[in-house]
C-alpha positions in Angstrom: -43.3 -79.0 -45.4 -40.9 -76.5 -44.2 -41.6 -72.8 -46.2 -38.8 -72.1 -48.5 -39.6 -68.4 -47.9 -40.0 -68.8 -44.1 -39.9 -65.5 -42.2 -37.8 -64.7 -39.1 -40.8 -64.7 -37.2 -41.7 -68.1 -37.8 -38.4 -69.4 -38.1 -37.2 -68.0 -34.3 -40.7 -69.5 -33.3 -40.2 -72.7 -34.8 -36.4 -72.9 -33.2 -38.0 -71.9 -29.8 -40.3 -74.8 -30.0 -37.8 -77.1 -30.8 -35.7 -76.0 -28.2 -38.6 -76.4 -25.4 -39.2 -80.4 -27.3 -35.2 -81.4 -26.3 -35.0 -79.2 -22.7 -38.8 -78.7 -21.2 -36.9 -78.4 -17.8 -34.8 -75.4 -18.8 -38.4 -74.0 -20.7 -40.4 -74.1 -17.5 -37.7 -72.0 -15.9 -37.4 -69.8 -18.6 -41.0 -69.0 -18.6 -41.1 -68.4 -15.0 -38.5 -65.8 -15.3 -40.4 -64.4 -18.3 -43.5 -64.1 -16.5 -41.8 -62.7 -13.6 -39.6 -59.8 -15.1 -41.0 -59.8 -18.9 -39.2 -60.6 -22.0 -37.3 -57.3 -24.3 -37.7 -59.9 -27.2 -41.3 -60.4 -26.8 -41.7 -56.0 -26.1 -39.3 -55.7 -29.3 -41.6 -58.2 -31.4 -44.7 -56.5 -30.2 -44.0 -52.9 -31.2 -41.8 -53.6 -34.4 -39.3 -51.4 -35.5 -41.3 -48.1 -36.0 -42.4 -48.7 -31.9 -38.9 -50.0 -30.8 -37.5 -46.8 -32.3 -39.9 -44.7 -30.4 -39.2 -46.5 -27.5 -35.3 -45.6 -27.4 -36.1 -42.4 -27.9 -38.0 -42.1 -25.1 -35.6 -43.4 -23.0 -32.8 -41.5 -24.3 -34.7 -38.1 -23.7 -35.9 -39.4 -20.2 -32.1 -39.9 -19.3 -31.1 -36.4 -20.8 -33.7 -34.9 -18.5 -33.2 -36.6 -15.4 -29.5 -36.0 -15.5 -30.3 -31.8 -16.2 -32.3 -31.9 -13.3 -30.6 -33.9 -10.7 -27.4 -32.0 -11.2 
């Protein structure tokens, strides 16, 4: 049944979920971590590449700033 024009999306999905089936121990400590800190995949998957992109930028131009002023 598997899509022969599966996207990455589904496919990294679909690996995630096999991987939690074969080690839910390591899962539930993953998840705790997740919840705890936040994932960069899951930000990086939520803004796409146009947001992600943006994102750098800002932090790029926040850096360049904060070093101006602190020296």
């Amino acid at each position: 049944m598997k899509d022969s024009k599966e996207t990455p999306e589904r496919r990294r999905e679909r690996m995630r979920q096999e991987e939690v089936k074969r080690n839910p121990g390591g899962n539930m400590r993953d998840a705790s971590n997740r919840a705890q800190y936040g994932g960069l995949v899951d930000l990086v998957n939520s803004l796409g590449w146009k947001g992600t992109g943006i994102l750098i930028l800002v932090i790029i131009i926040g850096f360049i700033i904060v070093s101006i002023f602190l020296n």
